[in-house]
C-alpha positions as CSV (number, residue, x, y, z in Angstrom):
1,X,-25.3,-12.8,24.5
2,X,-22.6,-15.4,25.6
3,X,-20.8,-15.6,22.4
4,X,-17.1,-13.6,22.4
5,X,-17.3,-10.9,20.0
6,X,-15.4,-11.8,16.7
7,X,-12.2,-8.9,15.9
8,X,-12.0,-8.3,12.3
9,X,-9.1,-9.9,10.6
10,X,-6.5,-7.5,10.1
11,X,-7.5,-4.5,12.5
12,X,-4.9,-5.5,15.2
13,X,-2.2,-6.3,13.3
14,X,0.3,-4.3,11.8
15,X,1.4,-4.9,7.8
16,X,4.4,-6.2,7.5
17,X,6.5,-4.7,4.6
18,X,6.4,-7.1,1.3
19,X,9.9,-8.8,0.4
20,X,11.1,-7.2,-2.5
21,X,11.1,-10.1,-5.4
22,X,13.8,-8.6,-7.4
23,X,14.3,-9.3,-11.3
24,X,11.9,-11.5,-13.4
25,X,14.5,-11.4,-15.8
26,X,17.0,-12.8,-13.5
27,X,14.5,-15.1,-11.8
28,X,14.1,-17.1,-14.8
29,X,17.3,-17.5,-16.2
30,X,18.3,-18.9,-12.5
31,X,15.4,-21.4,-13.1
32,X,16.6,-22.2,-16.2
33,X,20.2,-22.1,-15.7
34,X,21.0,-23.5,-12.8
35,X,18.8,-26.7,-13.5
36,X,20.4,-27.1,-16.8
37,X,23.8,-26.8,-15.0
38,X,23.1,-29.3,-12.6
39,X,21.5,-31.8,-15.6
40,X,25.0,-31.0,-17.5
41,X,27.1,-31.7,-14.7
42,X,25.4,-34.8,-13.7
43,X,25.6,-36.0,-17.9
44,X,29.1,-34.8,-17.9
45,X,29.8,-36.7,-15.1
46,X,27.7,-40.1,-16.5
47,X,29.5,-39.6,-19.6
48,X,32.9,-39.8,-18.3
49,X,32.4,-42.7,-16.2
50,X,31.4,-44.5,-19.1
51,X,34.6,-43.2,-20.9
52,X,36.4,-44.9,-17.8
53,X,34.8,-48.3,-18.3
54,X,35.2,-48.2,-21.7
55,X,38.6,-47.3,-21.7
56,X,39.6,-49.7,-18.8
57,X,37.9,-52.9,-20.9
58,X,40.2,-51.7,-23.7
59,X,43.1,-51.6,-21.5
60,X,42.2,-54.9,-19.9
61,X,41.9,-56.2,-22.7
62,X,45.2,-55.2,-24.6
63,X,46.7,-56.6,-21.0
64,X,44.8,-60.1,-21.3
65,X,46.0,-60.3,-24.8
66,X,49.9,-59.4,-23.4
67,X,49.4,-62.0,-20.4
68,X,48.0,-64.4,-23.1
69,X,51.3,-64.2,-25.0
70,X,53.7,-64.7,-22.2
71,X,51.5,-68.2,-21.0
72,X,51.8,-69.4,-24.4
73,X,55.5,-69.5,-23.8
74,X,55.4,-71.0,-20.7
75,X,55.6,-75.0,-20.6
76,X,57.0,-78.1,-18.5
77,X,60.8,-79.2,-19.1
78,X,61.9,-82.3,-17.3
79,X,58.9,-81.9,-15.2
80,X,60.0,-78.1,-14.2
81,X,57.6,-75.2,-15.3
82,X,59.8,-72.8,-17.4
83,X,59.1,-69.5,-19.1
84,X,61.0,-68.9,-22.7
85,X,60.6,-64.9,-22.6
86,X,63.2,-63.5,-24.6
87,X,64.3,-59.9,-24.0
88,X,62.7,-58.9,-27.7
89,X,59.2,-60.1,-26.6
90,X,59.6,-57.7,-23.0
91,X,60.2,-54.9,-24.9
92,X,57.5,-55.3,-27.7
93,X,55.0,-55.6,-24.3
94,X,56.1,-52.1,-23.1
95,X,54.4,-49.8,-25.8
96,X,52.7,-46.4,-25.7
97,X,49.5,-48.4,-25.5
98,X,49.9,-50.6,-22.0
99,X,52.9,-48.5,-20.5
100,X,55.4,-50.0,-18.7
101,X,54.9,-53.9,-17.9
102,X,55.6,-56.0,-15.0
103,X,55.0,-59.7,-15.5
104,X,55.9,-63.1,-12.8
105,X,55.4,-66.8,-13.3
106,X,54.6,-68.9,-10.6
107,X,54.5,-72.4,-10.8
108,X,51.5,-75.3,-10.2
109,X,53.7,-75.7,-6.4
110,X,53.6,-71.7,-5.8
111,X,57.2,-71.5,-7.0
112,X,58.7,-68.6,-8.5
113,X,59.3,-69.6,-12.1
114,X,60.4,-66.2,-14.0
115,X,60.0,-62.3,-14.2
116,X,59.2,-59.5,-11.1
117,X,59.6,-62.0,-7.5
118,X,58.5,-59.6,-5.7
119,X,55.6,-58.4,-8.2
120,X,52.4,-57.9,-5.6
121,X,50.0,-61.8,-4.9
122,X,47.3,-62.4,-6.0
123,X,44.5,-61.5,-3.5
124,X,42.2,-64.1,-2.5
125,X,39.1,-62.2,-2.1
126,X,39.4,-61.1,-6.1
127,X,36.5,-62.7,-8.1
128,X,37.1,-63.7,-11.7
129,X,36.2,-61.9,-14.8
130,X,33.2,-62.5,-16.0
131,X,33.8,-61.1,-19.4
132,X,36.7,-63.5,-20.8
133,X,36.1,-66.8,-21.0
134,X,39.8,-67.5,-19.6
135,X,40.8,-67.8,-15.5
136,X,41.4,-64.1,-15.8
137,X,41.5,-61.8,-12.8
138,X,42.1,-57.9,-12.5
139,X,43.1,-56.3,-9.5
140,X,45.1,-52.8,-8.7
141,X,48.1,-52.8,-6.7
142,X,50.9,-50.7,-5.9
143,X,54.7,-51.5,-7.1
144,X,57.5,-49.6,-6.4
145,X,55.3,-46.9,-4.9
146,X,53.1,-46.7,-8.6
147,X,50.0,-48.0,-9.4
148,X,49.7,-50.5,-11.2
149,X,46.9,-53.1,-13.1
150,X,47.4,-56.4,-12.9
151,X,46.3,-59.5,-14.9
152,X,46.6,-62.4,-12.8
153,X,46.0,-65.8,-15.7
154,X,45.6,-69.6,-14.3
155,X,47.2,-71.2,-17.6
156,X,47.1,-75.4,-17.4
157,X,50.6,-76.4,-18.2
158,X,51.5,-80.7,-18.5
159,X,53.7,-83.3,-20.4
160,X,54.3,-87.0,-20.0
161,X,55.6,-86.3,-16.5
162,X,53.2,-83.9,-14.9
163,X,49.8,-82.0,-14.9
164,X,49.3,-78.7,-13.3
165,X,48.1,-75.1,-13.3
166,X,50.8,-72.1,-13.4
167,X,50.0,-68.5,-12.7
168,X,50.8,-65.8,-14.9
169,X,50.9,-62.4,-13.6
170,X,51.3,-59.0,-16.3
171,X,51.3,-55.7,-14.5
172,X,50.5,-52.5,-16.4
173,X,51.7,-49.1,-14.8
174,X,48.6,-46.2,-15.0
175,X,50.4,-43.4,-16.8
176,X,48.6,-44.3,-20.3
177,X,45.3,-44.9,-18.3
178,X,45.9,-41.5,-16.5
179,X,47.0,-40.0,-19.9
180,X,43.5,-41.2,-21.5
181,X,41.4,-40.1,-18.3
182,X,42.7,-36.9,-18.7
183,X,41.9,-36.7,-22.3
184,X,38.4,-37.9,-22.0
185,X,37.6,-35.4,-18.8
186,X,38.9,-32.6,-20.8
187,X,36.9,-33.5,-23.7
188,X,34.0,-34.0,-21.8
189,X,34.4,-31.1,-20.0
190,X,34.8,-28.7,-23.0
191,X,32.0,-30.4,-24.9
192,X,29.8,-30.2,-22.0
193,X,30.9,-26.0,-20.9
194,X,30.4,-25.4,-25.1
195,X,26.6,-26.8,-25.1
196,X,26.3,-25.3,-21.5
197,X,27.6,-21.7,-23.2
198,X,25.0,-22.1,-26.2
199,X,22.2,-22.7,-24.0
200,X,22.7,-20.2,-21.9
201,X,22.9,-17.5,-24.8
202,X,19.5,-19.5,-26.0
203,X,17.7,-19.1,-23.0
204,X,19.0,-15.4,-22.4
205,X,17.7,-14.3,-25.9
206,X,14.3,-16.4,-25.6
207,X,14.1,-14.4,-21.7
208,X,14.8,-11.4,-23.5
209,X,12.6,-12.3,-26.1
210,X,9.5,-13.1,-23.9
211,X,9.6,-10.6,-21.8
212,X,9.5,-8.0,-24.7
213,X,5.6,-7.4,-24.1
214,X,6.3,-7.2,-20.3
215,X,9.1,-4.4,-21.1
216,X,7.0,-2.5,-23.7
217,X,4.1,-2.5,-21.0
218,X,6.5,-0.9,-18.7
219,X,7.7,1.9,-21.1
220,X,4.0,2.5,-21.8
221,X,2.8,3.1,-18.5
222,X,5.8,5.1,-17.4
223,X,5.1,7.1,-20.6
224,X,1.4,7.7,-19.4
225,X,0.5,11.1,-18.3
226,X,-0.9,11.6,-15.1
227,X,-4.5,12.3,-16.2
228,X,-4.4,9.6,-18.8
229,X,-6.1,6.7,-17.0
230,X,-7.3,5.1,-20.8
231,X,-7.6,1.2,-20.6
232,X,-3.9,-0.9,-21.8
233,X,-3.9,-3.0,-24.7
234,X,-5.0,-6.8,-23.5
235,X,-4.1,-8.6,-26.6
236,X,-0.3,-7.2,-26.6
237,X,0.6,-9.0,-24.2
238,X,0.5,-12.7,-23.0
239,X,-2.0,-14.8,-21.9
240,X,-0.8,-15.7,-18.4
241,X,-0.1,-11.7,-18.0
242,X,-3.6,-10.8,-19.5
243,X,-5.3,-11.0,-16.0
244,X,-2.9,-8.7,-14.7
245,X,-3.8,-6.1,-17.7
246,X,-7.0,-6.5,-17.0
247,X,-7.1,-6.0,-13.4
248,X,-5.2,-2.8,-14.1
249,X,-7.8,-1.9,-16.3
250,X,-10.4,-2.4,-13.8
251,X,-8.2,-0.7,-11.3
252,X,-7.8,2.6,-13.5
253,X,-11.5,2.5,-14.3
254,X,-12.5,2.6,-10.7
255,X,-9.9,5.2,-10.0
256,X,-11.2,7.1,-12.7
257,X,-15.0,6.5,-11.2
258,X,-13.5,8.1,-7.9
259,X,-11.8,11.3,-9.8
260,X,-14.9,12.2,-11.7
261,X,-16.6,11.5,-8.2
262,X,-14.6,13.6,-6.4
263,X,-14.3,16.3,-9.2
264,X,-18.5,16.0,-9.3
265,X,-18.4,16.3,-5.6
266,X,-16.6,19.9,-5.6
267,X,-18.3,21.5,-8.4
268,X,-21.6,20.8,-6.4
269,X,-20.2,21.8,-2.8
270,X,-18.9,24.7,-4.4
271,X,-22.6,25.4,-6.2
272,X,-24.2,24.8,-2.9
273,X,-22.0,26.7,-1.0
274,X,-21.9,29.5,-3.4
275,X,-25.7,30.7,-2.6
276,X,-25.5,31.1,0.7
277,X,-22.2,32.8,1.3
278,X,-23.5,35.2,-1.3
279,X,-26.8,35.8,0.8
280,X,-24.9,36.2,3.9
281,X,-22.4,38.3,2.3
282,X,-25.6,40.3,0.6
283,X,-27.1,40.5,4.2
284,X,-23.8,41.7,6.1
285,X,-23.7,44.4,3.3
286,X,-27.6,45.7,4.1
287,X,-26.6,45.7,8.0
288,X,-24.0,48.0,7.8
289,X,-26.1,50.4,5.4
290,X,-29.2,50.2,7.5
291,X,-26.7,51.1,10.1
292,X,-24.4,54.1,8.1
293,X,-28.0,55.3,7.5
294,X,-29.4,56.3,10.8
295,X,-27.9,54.5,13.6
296,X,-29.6,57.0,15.9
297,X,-33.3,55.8,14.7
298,X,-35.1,53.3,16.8
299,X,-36.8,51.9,13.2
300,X,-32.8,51.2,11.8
301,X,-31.5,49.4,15.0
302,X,-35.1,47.2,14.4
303,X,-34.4,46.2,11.1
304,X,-30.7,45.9,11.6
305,X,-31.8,43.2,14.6
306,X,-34.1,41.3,12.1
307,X,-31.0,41.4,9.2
308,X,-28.5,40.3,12.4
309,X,-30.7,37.6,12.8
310,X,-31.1,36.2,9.1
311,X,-27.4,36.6,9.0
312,X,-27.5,34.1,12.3
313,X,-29.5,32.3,10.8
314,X,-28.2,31.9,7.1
315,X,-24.9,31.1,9.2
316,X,-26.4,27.9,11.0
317,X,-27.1,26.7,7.3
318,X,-24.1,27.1,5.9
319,X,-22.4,25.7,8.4
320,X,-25.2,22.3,8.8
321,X,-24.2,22.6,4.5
322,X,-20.7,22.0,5.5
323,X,-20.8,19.5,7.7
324,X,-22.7,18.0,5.9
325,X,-20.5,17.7,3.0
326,X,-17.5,16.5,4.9
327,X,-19.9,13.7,6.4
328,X,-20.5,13.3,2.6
329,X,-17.1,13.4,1.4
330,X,-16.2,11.1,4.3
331,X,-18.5,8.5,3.8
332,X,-18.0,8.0,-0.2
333,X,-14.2,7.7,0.4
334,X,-14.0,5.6,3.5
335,X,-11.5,7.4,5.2
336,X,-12.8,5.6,8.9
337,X,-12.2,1.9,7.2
338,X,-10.2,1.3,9.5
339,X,-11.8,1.9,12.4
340,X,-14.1,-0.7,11.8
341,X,-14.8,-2.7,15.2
342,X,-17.5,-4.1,16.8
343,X,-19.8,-1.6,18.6
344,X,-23.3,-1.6,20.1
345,X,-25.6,-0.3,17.5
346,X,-28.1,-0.4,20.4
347,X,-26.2,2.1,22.2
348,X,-25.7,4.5,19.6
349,X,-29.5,4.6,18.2
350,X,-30.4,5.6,21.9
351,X,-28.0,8.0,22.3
352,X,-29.0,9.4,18.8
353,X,-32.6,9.6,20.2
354,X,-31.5,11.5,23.0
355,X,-29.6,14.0,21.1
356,X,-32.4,14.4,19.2
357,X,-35.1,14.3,21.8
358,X,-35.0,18.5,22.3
359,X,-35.8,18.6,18.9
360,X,-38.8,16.5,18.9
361,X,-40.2,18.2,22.2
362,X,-40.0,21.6,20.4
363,X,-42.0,20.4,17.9
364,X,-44.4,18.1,20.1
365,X,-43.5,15.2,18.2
366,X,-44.1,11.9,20.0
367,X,-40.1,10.3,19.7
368,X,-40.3,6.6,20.9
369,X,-37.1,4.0,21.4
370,X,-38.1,0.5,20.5
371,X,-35.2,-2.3,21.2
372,X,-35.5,-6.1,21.8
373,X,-32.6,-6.8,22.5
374,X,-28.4,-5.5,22.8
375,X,-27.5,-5.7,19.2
376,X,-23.4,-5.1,18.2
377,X,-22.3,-5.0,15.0
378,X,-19.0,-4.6,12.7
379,X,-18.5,-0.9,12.3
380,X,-17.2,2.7,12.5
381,X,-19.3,3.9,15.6
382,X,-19.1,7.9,14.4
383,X,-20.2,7.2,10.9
384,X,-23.4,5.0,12.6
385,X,-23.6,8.0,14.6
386,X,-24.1,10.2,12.0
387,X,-25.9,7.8,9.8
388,X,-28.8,7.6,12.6
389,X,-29.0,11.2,13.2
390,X,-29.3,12.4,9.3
391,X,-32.0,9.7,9.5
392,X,-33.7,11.1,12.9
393,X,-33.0,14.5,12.0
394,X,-35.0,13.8,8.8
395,X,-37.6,12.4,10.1
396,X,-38.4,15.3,13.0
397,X,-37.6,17.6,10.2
398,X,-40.3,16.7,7.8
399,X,-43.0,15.4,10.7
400,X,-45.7,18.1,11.3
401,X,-46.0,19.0,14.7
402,X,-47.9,17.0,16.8
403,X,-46.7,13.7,14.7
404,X,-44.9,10.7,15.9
405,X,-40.8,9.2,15.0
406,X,-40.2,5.8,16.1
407,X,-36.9,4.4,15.9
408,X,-36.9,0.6,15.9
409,X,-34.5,-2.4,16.5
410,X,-34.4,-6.0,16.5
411,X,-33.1,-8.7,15.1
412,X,-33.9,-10.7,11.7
413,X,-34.5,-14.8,12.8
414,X,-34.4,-16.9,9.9
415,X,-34.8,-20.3,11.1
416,X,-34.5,-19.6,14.7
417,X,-30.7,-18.2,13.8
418,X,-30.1,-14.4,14.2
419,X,-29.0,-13.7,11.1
420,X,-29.3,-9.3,10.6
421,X,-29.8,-6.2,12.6
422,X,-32.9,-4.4,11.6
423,X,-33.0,-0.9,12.2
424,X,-36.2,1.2,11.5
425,X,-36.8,5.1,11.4
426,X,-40.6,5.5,11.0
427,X,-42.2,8.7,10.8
428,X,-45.5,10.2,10.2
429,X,-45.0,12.8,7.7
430,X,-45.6,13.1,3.7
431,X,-43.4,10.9,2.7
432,X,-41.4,10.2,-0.3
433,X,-43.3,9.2,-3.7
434,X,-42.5,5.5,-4.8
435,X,-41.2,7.0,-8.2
436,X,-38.3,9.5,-6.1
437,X,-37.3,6.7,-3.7
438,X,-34.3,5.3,-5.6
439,X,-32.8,9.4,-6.4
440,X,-33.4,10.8,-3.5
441,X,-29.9,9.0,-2.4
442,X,-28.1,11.1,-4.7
443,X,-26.4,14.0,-3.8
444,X,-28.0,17.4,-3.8
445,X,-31.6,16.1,-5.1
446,X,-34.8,16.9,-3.0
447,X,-38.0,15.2,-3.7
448,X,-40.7,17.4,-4.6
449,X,-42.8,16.7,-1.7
450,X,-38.9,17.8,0.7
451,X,-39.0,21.0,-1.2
452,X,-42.1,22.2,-0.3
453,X,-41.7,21.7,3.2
454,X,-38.5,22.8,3.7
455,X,-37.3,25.0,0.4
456,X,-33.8,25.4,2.2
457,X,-32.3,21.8,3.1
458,X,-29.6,20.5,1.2
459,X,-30.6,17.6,-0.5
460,X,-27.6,15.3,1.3
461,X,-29.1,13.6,4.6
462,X,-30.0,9.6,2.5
463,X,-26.9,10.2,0.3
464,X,-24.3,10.5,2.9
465,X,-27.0,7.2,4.7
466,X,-26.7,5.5,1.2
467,X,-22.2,5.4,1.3
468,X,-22.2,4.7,5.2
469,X,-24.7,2.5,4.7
470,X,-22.5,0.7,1.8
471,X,-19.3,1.0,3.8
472,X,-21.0,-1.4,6.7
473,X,-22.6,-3.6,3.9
474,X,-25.9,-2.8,4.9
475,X,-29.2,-2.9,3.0
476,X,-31.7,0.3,2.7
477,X,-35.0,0.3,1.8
478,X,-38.0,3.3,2.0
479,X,-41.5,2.4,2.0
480,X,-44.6,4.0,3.3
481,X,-45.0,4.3,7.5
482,X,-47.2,1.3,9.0
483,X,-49.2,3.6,10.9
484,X,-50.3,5.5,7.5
485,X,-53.0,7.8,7.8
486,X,-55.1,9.4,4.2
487,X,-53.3,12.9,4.8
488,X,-49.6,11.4,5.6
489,X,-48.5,8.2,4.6
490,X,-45.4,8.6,6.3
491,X,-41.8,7.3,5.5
492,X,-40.1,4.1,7.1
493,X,-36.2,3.8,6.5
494,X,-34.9,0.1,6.9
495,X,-31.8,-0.8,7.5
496,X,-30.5,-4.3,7.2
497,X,-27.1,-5.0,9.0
498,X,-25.3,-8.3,8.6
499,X,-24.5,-9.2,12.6
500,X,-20.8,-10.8,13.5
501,X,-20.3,-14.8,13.2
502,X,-20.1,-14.8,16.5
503,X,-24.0,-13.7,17.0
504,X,-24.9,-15.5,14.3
505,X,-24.1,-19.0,16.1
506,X,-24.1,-18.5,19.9
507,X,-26.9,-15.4,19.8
């Protein structure tokens, strides 16, 4: 086998704690909120630019109707442009409307004609409005270190004498534009914070609201007493948090599976163990009278020898009871889960067989070891320990003398790709009826056919092989021996382990 052996995800790593993800509450009025504050802002902000340029035409307008009224007194005298502007007419421009107004007249040779000399040019890069149908352009400036808006009018001027265009310039300061900005951003503004102060409350109360069924699960399972592990209402709460109920559910069901497992468990260890303590308490108590009796007679120390010796031997099983029960108890909780790894299942069935191999030599059992091939596997190498030997120890327990025990592995080809590990532990003793083969894997039940050949075992060898088994997500079977004979049918235990992807494609 070429192929590098494949780690289990996970083993080598150490978990990392999980981020704490804080309030749902909270976490959804921050999805809600802040999005909604960032839409309102961004409205708030489209909204007053409109304002602006809706404010601005009607400013530029009110200063094209001003500019307007000054070029219709402008005119040509004696072939002079001249502007008739009385002082009445300034003051009517300068209202609360327009602000203070600035105003020059230039003639059709450039020539200052009438109003503010030094009132700021015309630029030449300004393009015309497109709005008016007049030769009207807009254009910001500052005078006398204020803004200002300027109309800047080409108005055609001519009598007998001359033809020509004369520029009319009005200049607006900003403090009514300013005054109306600030209006419209603080009505904006307050509009805007009002319908973002409503929504917020909305969305707080709807949070609230939803999460009702969420907070009434809470107070239900803290309410819970520990030994209450009843199933939780589905339907009370919402269908996205349904799964989550029911997976609790399923949870507390398996949890309570393991409790009546584990309570199951102790009430028969303590059944089981119960008999023989009593014996060997029942036997201590008939040494030490056989002893108070006569400790000088020969006849007393003899029978106290053969009571020493049940005790001894009432001892070894009670204590093969024991262990056995922890391998049990063990094995149905998967406390050795993690310690899964690859290992050589090769390995540990022939070591198993040498462990074993006094046994079958004091019973003259022919043991044999029967491998193709080095076979590794994903798995907890004590519990495949002690899964083999319960198996072995089994089958040398219930072969007659003179029988034969073969353990047997190789691998499963299904089109030409290993795909399983087979182990076999084939015996030639009595066997196991077809009709006990499925409950002799539970705890503490002996076939018939165990109990008469061996009235004291503990009924727990193919359960604690049944949960290791199960841990490493291997298949068992029982079925008669190959090598059957009319007298013994014998008993062959399969075993079915899946093999690692890395033997599955390289071999």
């Amino acid at each position: 086998m070429t192929a590098p052996l494949v780690h289990p995800a996970g083993t080598d790593h150490k978990s990392k704690p999980a981020k704490s993800l804080g309030s749902l509450r909270s976490q959804l009025l921050s999805w809600l909120l802040i999005p909604l504050l960032l839409v309102v802002a961004l409205d708030a902000f489209s909204v007053y630019r409109n304002a602006l340029d809706v404010a601005d035409l009607a400013y530029d307008r009110a200063l094209l109707a001003s500019t307007r009224a000054l070029a219709e007194r402008v005119s040509v005298v004696d072939g002079k442009v001249v502007a008739d502007v009385p002082y009445v007419a300034l003051d009517s421009f300068e209202t609360d409307t327009l602000g203070r107004i600035y105003y020059k007249v230039t003639g059709t040779n450039g020539e200052f004609v009438s109003g503010y000399e030094d009132l700021p040019a015309l630029p030449p890069d300004v393009p015309r409005s497109e709005i008016y149908p007049a030769l009207v352009r807009f254009y910001h400036a500052n005078y006398h270190n204020q803004p200002v808006r300027i109309a800047a009018l080409y108005q055609p001027v001519y009598d007998d004498s001359m033809r020509g265009i004369a520029l009319i310039q009005v200049g607006e300061t900003m403090d009514a534009r300013s005054d109306l900005t600030r209006k419209i951003l603080f009505s904006t503004m307050w509009r805007q914070g009002l319908l973002v102060t409503v929504a917020a409350l909305l969305v707080w109360f709807a949070v609230r609201f939803v999460l009702r069924p969420l907070m009434q699960l809470k107070a239900a399972v803290e309410a819970r007493a520990t030994t209450d592990l009843a199933d939780f209402e589905v339907n009370q709460v919402h269908r996205e948090v349904r799964p989550l109920v029911v997976a609790m559910n399923g949870y507390m069901g398996r949890l309570q599976a393991l409790i009546t497992g584990q309570r199951r468990f102790i009430a028969d260890a303590s059944h089981q163990l119960r008999t023989p303590l009593t014996v060997l308490k029942t036997q201590a108590e008939l040494a030490l009278r056989e002893f108070d009796r006569n400790p000088n007679d020969p006849r007393a120390w003899q029978d106290l020898r053969e009571i020493v010796a049940s005790i001894a031997g009432t001892t070894d099983a009670t204590v093969h009871l024991a262990n056995r029960l922890l391998t049990l108890a063990r094995a149905e909780h998967g406390a050795a889960e993690s310690g899964i790894e690859p290992v050589s299942l090769t390995d540990i069935t022939r070591q198993v067989g040498l462990e074993q191999a006094r046994s079958a030599v004091k019973k003259q059992i022919d043991l044999s070891f029967d491998a193709t091939d080095q076979l590794v596997v994903n798995g907890n190498a004590l519990l495949l320990h002690e899964l083999i030997s319960n198996l072995l120890d089994n089958a040398i327990h219930y072969t007659p003398v003179g029988g034969k025990v073969v353990l047997r592995l190789r691998r499963d080809d299904v089109a030409s790709v290993a795909q399983r590990a087979i182990l076999e532990v084939e015996d030639s003793g009595m066997g196991i009826a077809e009709e006990d083969r499925e409950r002799v894997f539970s705890a503490f039940y002996r076939a018939p056919s165990a109990q008469q050949q061996n009235p004291g075992g503990a009924g727990l060898g193919l359960s604690i092989v049944r949960d290791i088994a199960s841990m490493h997500q291997a298949q068992i079977t029982l079925s008669a021996g190959d090598d059957r004979k009319d007298q013994a049918p014998g008993l062959k235990v399969t075993l079915s382990f899946p093999l690692p992807l890395s033997l599955k494609q390289g071999g």
